[in-house]
N, C-alpha and C positions, 0 to 999 in steps of 0.2 A: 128460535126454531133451527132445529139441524140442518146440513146440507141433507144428512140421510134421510131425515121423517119428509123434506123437501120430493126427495127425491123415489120415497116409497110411498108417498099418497096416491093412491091408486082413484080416489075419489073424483082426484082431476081429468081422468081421463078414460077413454075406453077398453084400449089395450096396451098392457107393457108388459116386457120379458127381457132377456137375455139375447144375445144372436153370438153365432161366430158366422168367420167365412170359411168356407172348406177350401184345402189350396192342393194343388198336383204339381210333383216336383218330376218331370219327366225324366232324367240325367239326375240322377243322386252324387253323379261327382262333380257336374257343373252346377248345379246348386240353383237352378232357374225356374224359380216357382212362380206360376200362373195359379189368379183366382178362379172357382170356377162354380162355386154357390154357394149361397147362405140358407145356414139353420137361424129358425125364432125359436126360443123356446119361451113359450108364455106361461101366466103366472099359475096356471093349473098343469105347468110342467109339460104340456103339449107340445110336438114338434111339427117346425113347419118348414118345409123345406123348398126353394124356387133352387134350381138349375142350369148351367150355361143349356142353351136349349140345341144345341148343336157342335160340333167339332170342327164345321169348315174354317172355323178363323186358324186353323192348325195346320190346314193343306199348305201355305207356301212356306212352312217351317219344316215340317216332316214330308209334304209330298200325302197325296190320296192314302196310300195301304195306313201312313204312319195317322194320320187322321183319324182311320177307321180303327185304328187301336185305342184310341183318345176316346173316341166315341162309346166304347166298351168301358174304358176306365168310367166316364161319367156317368153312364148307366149303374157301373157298382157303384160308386160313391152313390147314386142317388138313394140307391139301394141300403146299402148300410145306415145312412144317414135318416132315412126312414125308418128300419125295424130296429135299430143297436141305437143310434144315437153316439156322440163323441167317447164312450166310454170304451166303445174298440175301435181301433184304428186296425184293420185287417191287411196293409198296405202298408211300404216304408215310403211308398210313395203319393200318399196322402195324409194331412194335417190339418188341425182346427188351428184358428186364432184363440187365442185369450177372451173368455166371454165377454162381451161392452151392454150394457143397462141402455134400451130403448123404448120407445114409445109411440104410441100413433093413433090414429080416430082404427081404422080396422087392420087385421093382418095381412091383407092382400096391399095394403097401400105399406107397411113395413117394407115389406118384403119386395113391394115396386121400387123404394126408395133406395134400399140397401143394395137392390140389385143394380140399381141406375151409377151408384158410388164407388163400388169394389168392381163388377163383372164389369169391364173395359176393353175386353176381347171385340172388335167391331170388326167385319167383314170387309174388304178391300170395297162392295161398291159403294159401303157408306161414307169409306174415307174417302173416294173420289167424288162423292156428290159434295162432303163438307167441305173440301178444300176448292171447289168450281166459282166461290166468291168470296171476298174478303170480310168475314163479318165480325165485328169485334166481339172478344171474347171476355168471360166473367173477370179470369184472372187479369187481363189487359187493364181492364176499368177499376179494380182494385188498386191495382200499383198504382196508378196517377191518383186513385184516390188517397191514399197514404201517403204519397208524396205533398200530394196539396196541404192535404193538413197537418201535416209534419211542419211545413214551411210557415202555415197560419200561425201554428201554435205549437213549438217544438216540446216544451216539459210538458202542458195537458192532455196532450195526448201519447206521451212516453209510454203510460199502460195501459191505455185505451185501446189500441189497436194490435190488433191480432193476424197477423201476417197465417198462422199457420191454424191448425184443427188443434185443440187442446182438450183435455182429460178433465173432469171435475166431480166430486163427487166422496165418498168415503168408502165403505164397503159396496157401495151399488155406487159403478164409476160411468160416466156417460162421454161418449166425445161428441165434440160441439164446434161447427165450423160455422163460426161466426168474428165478420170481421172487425165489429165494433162491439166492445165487450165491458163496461160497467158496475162491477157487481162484487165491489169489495165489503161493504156494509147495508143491508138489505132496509134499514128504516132512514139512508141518506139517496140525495138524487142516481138513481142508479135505471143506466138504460143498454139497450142493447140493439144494435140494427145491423141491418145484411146489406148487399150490394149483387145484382145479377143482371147478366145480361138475355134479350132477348133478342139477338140478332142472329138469330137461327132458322134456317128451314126445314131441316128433319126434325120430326117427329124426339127422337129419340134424344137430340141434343140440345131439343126445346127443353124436356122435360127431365131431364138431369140439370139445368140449368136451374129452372123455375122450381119445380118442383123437389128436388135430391139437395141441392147446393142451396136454395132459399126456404121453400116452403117447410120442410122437414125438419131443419135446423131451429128456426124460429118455431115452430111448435114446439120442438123440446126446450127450448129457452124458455118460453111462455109458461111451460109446468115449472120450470126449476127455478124460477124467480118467485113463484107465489104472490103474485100479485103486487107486488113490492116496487113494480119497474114500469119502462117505458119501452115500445117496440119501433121501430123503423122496416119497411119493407122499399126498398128502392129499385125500379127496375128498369132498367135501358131500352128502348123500343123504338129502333127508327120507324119511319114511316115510308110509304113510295113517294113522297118527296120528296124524299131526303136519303134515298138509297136506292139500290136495286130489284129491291121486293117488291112483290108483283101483288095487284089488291085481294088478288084471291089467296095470294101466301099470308099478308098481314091481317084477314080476316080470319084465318087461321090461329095466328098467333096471339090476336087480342081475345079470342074464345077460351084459348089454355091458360092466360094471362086472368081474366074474369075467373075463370076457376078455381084456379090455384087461390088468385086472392081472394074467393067466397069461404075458400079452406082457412086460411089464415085469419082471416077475421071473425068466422066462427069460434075459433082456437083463442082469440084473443079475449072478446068477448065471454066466454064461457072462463077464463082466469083474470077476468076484472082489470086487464092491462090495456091500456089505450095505446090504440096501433096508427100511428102517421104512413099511410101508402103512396107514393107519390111512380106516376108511371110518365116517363119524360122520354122525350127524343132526343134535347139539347141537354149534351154533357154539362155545358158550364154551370146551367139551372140544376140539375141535377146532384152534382157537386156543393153547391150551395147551398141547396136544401139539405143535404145531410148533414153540411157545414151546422147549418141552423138549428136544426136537430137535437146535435151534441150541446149546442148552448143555451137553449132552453130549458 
């Protein structure tokens, strides 16, 4: 089987299409271009479009007037991007990406995920409520994990591990941010698992966490292995133990936490791939489990 018929079976799944991001280069001579939303176009060529939903992240760049200019920009882009579609670009000052092959249970959850990924634009009181405690972060628990098992096992895991987001695919290309990655001969032991953290209290960097950086990635793994593989879902969760989280934040967090994984295991299930979920507070267990993982 192809990576392509892999990767155009539509059978597998609810919805898939194409996306780009739309970008705004304010300064054409400085050359500083901001995300600011994405098109889906799905497979009956329909277009979907989510938008940065406001311009204030631009006041302490440009000051209020230059804001309200940005604000008009986005309204046309939303604009065009609606009725034209990337086939005009009516602006030298707006640009699509290079279409990427996605995929997902509906177009609102696409379109949540993609926006959680690319639009990074955040509002100064989100950065000061994120930065108000020290909470380890996805990429933080990454690196010590590559480190560890670098040192466990330095040649078996030479191409195992995936430090960065990669491309896969043939004419229908996907990118795939997955940190442990397995998948050079589809009828040999071949697996794949994520790493995230949930030591978050906003809303919004829960669920770029869990849901953008974990959940979303492992679904499109789950279609593009064809049942052929193994999954790993690993997630970091302190507790008020053992941190500053308060019971009514971490009752928070284990509800989006149960959610996200009812998604995943739905996902997994429905492509016949057996999913290992493990939700730990202790790093070291944690690590060791995916240790395990890999060697099974």
């Amino acid at each position: 089987m192809s990576w392509k018929s892999l990767l155009e079976n539509t059978e597998q799944h609810r919805v898939a299409g194409h996306y780009q991001v739309i970008k705004f280069t304010p300064n054409l001579i400085a050359q500083e271009t901001f995300n600011i939303g994405i098109v889906f176009h799905d497979s009956e060529d329909n277009r979907h479009v989510r938008m940065l939903k406001n311009a204030k992240a631009f006041e302490c760049l440009y000051g209020k007037e230059g804001a309200a200019q940005v604000q008009n920009m986005l309204n046309y882009a939303k604009d065009i991007a609606e009725k034209l579609g990337d086939t005009v670009i009516a602006s030298p000052h707006l640009s699509y990406s290079a279409p990427l092959f996605t995929q997902g249970l509906t177009i609102d959850q696409i379109l949540s995920s993609l926006y959680g990924q690319y639009i990074n634009l955040i509002c100064d009181h989100m950065e000061i409520q994120s930065t108000q405690r020290q909470s380890i972060n996805t990429d933080s628990l990454r690196k010590k994990l590559f480190k560890d098992l670098r040192k466990a096992n330095p040649e078996g895991f030479k191409d195992i591990l995936r430090e960065d987001p990669f491309i896969i695919g043939g004419d229908s290309k996907v990118e795939i941010n997955m940190p442990i990655w397995k998948h050079g001969d589809i009828f040999k032991n071949n697996f794949f698992g994520t790493l995230v953290s949930a030591d978050f209290i906003p809303e919004a960097y829960l669920g770029y966490n869990l849901d953008t950086l974990g959940a979303m990635n492992l679904q499109t793994a789950c279609e593009i292995s064809g049942g052929k593989s193994r999954a790993g879902f690993f997630i970091y969760c302190p507790t008020p133990d053992n941190s500053d989280i308060s019971e009514e934040n971490y009752t928070n967090i284990i509800k989006h936490i149960n959610k996200t994984s009812n998604n995943v295991k739905y996902m997994a299930d429905r492509t016949n791939i057996p999913l290992k979920f493990v939700q730990s507070d202790d790093l070291k267990k944690l690590y060791e489990d995916i240790l395990n993982f890999t060697y099974a």
